[in-house]
C-alpha positions in Angstrom: 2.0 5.7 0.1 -0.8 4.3 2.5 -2.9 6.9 1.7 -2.6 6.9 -2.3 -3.4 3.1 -2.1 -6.7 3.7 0.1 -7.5 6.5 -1.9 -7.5 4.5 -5.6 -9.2 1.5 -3.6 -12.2 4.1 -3.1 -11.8 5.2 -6.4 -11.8 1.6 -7.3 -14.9 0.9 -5.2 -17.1 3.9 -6.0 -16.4 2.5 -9.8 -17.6 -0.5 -9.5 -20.8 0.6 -7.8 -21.6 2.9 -10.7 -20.7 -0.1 -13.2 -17.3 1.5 -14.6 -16.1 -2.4 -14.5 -12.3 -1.1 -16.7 -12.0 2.1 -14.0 -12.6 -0.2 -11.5 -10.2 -2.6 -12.1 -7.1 -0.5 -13.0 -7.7 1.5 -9.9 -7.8 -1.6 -7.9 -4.6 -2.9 -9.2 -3.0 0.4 -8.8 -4.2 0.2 -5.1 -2.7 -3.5 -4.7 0.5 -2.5 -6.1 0.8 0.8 -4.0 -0.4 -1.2 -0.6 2.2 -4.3 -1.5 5.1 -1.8 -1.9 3.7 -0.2 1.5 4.0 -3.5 3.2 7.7 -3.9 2.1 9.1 -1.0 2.9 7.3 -0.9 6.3 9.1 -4.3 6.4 12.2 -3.5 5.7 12.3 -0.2 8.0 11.4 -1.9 10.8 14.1 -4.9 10.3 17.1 -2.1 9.9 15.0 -0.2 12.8 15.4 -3.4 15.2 19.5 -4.1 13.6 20.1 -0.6 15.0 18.6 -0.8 18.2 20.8 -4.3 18.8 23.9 -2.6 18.0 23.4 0.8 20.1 22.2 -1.4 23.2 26.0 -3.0 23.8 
């Protein structure tokens, strides 16, 4: 999921350099939605990663 959101920011950013302003900004949105999902997944794998570890310890 990392990679499609680095993939539409280039999109995103190669866009805007040519002046396609609309492209631009859908594909950064869709890159700021992708990347915020990312971050709470990665979240929430590594809380249930570190509430298994606890519990195989004892």
């Amino acid at each position: 999921m990392l990679y499609w959101a680095l993939v539409f920011f280039i999109v995103a950013i190669v866009a805007a350099l040519f002046g396609f302003g609309g492209i631009a900004a859908g594909a950064a949105s869709i890159a700021k939605i992708l990347f915020i999902i990312f971050l709470v997944l990665f979240v929430i794998s590594l809380l249930l990663g570190l509430g298994r570890r606890g519990k195989n310890v004892l």
